[in-house]
C-alpha positions, -999 to +999 in steps of 0.1 A: -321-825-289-354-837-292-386-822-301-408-816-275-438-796-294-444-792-333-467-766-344-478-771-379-496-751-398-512-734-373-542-709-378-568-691-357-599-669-368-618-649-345-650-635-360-632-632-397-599-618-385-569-641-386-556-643-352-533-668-363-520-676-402-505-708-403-478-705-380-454-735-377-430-739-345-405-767-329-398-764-295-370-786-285-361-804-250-344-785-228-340-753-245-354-718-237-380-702-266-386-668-266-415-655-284-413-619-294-436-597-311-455-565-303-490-563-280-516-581-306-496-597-326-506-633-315-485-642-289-511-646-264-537-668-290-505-692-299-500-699-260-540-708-257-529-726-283-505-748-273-523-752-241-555-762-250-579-732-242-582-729-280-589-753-312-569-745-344-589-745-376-589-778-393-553-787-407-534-775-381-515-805-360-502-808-326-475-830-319-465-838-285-440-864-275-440-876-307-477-878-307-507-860-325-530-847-301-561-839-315-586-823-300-558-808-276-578-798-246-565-782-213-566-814-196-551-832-215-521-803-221-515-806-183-512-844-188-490-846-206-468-818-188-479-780-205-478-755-179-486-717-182-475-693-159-497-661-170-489-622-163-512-620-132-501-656-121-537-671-115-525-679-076-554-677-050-545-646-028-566-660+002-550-694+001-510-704+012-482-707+000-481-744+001-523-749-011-515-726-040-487-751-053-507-781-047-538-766-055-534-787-090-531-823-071-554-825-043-589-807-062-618-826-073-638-854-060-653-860-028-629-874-001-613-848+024-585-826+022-550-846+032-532-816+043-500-833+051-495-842+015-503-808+006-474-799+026-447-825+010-461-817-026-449-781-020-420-793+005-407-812-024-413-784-053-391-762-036-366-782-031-370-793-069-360-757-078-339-746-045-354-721-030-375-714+002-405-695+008-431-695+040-456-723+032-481-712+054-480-674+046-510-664+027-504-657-008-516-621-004-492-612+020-458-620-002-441-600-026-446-600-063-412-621-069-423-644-043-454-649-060-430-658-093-419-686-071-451-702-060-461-702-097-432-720-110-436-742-080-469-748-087-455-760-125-430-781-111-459-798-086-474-810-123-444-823-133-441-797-162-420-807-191-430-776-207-431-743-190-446-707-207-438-675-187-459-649-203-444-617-191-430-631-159-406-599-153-428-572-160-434-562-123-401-573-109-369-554-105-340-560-123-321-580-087-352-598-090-351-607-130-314-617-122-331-644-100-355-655-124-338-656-149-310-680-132-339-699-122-348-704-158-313-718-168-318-740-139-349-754-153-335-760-188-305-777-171-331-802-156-346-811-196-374-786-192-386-766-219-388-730-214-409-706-236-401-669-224-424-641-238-409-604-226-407-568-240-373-566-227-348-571-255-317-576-234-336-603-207-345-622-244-312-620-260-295-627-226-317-664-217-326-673-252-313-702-270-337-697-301-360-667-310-392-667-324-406-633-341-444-627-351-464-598-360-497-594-372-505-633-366-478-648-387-445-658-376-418-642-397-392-667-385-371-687-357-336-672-350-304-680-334-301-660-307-263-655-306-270-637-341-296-611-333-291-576-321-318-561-297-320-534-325-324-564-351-345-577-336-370-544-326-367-539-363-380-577-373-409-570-343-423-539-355-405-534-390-395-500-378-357-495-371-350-479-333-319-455-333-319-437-296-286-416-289-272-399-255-263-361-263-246-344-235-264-313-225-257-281-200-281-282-174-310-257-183-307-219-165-343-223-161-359-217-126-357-246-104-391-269-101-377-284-067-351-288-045-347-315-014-320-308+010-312-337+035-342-351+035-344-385+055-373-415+065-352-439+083-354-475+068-359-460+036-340-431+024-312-413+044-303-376+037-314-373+003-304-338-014-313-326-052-329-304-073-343-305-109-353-272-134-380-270-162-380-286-187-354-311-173-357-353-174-341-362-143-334-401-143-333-422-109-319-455-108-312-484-088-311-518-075-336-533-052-337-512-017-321-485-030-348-459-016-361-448-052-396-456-046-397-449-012-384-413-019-412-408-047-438-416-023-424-390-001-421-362-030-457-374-036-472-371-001-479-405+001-454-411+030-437-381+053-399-375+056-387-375+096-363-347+083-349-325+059-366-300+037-382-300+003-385-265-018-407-254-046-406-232-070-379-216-036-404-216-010-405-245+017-435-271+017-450-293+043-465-322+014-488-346+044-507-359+020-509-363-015-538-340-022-511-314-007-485-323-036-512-318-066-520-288-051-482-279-054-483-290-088-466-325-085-478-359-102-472-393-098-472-423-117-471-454-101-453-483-109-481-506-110-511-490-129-532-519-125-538-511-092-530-479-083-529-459-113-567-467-131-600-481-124-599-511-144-638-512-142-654-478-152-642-462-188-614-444-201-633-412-199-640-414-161-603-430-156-588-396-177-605-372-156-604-391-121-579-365-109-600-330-117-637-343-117-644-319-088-631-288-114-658-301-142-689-292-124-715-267-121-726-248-089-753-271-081-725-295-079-729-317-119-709-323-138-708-301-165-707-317-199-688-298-219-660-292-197-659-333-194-665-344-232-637-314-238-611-323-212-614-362-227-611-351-267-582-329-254-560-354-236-571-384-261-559-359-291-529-346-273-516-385-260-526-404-291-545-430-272-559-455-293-597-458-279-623-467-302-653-456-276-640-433-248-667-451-226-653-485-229-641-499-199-604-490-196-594-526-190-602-529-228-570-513-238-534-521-242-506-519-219-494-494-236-525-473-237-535-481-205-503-460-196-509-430-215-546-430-200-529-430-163-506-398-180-534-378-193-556-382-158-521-366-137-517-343-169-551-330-165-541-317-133-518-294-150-480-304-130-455-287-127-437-316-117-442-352-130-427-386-111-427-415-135-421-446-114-412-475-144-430-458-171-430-480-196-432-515-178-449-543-192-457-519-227-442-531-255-416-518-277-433-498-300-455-484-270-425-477-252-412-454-280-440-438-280-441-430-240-407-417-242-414-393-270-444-378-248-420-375-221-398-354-245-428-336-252-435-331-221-405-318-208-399-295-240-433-280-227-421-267-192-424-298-168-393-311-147-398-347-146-381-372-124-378-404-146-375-438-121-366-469-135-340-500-133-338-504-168-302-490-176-311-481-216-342-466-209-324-447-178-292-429-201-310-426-236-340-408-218-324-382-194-307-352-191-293-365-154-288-395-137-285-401-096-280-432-083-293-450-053-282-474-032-290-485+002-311-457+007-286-433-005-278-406-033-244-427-050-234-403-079-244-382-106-243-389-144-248-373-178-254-393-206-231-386-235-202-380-207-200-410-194-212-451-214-242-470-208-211-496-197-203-472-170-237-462-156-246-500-156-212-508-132-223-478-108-257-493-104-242-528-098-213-520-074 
């Protein structure tokens, strides 16, 4: 194969720290790159990089197609055929389908809009990567996975020879990472270069051809995929070794938290019966469909149930609304954090006590101080969450403690039960150990938690139970340590 991109000696300084400490990098034709490495270690900075939104320091070169490019400047990257497909995608919600894919070809300069060229240039970008979406749907309106799709047909409208998906499965289900990440051999089938950057080992180990590992700024080394291990290769990420074991336990004789008998919202979920005890980790998995969600939102008193019953604590409740089910004592944390689970705008302090501001004031109706500075030390303390100002905005701070911030705002509300919809998603590694061991925590403490997630791994090393959805459906119970990972992975894909 030929070389595409060389990287050498690569460095980056931002205000004396060292970003970047001369990192070197091929990246051949046709092959798929993964970069690996925890939240900060550089990932991000080597991608402006190689795209041209940042200068190296003098002595670092960047080859392209055999050439030196030098200054390399964003243009000039899409020129000659860079493309980067960021975590929040950078479409234009307001816009179409077919605009946001050839947004990139018919901008700039004075003459008017030829919209039936807009609609071949996106015509022929499907067809370049088969698949078919409503051109003249708004971008708004489409799902998340969708949205994937316009983006990389967006990259193949720019001819891209090389294309970077920074976390491009972080908000999709695992029927939908299957898609992408077939389209993704389909791309390196066609010569294109493929740099994947993920926290999730197995979607890594499973696409890559070659593996690059960094942390702290420097790049400890390119690897084979075919010999790394996801536990090799968590080790060479955060030089910590990852051991997680399944231990077959008796269900708890503790009181039950709550039970659902036959509970049914047609379209979504269809006579849905369970219960779950203190202290428990219940896990709930599925494909896309399945009902999971949809059933969480009902727990939750987001959505109502047309019938069955739900029980807690052995008494029957009508949840119609979700102000109902934190009275009750239930929590929820939603998939997507970004939007539903924090204000990214105001700080971590006013995003950890969002759900019990209205218990921290005085009679005249202000809020007391005490109570709030208190109830923010407490759940900073108590969920190790890494904030250097407790009034910075909240948007400041990792994924990972961007997560435990949307834990100690439901936690402040004192649950009895907790719903954690794809807890750790988008979080890194490390982060993600440490979510699961407050989980642990948490349930050691008293709480019954429902765990939901369609990560297999994270789904049998991190619960008691396991039901299985499909089709709207309860499919089976599992315990972990009674039956393999193997096993619970064939249930969920039958």
């Amino acid at each position: 194969m030929s070389v595409f991109m060389q990287l050498d000696g690569i460095s980056k300084i931002f205000g004396g720290v060292h970003a970047l400490s001369n990192v070197s990098l091929s990246l051949e034709e046709g092959e798929v790159h993964c970069l690996c490495g925890q939240n900060g270690c550089g990932k991000s900075t080597l991608i402006k990089v190689m795209s041209g939104v940042h200068q190296p320091e003098p002595g670092g070169v960047i080859t392209i197609a055999g050439n030196v490019i030098s200054p390399l400047t964003p243009v000039e990257s899409t020129r000659l055929g860079v493309q980067v497909i960021y975590q929040d995608l950078s479409l234009f919600p307001n816009l179409t389908v077919a605009e946001n894919i050839a947004i990139g070809q018919h901008v700039g300069g004075l003459k008017r809009v030829n919209w039936k060229k807009v609609q071949q240039t996106a015509v022929e970008a499907l067809q370049r990567i088969g698949v078919s979406l409503p051109l003249g749907e708004k971008v708004a309106n489409i799902s998340i996975a969708q949205r994937q799709l316009v983006a990389i047909c967006r990259a193949m409208a720019a001819n891209a020879r090389l294309v970077i998906m920074d976390e491009p499965t972080s908000s999709l289900t695992r029927h939908e990472v299957d898609a992408l990440l077939q389209l993704t051999m389909q791309l390196k089938s066609r010569g294109i270069t493929i740099i994947f950057v993920s926290h999730r080992l197995d979607e890594v180990l499973e696409i890559a051809d070659r593996v690059t590992v960094m942390r702290d700024g420097v790049m400890l080394g390119t690897y084979d995929a075919k010999e790394m291990s996801d536990r090799k290769l968590a080790t060479l990420m955060t030089g910590k070794e990852f051991s997680y074991q399944s231990v077959a336990k008796d269900r708890p004789t503790t009181e039950t938290v709550l039970e659902v008998r036959n509970l049914s919202r047609p379209g979504e979920y269809q006579d849905i019966s369970l219960d779950i005890r203190r202290g428990e980790i219940l896990g709930l998995t599925g494909l896309l469909g399945s009902g999971r969600t949809e059933l969480a939102l009902s727990l939750f008193g987001l959505t109502r149930p047309e019938s069955g019953e739900i029980f807690l604590h052995g008494h029957a409740v009508k949840l119609r609304s979700n102000r109902d089910a934190i009275e009750h004592g239930i929590a929820y944390l939603s998939e997507d954090r970004l939007a539903l689970g924090l204000v990214l705008e105001q700080s971590i302090s006013a995003n950890i006590t969002l759900s019990v501001i209205e218990k921290l004031v005085n009679k005249a109706g202000l809020i007391r101080d005490d109570l709030y500075e208190t109830t923010v030390r407490h759940a900073i303390e108590e969920l190790t969450i890494k904030a250097g100002n407790p009034e910075n905005k909240v948007k400041t701070l990792s994924g990972g403690n961007q997560q435990r911030v949307v834990l100690a705002k439901w936690l402040a509300t004192k649950p009895k039960l907790l719903i954690l919809d794809s807890p750790t998603v988008g979080v890194d590694i490390h982060a993600k150990d440490g979510i699961y061991a407050i989980v642990r925590k948490l349930a050691a403490s008293g709480i019954a938690i429902i765990m939901i997630s369609d990560e297999i791994p994270e789904i049998y090393y991190h619960s008691d139970r396991v039901l299985v959805m499909r089709a709207g459906r309860l499919n089976g119970e599992y315990i972990p340590g009674r039956c393999s990972e193997e096993e619970l992975k064939e249930a969920v894909n039958a």
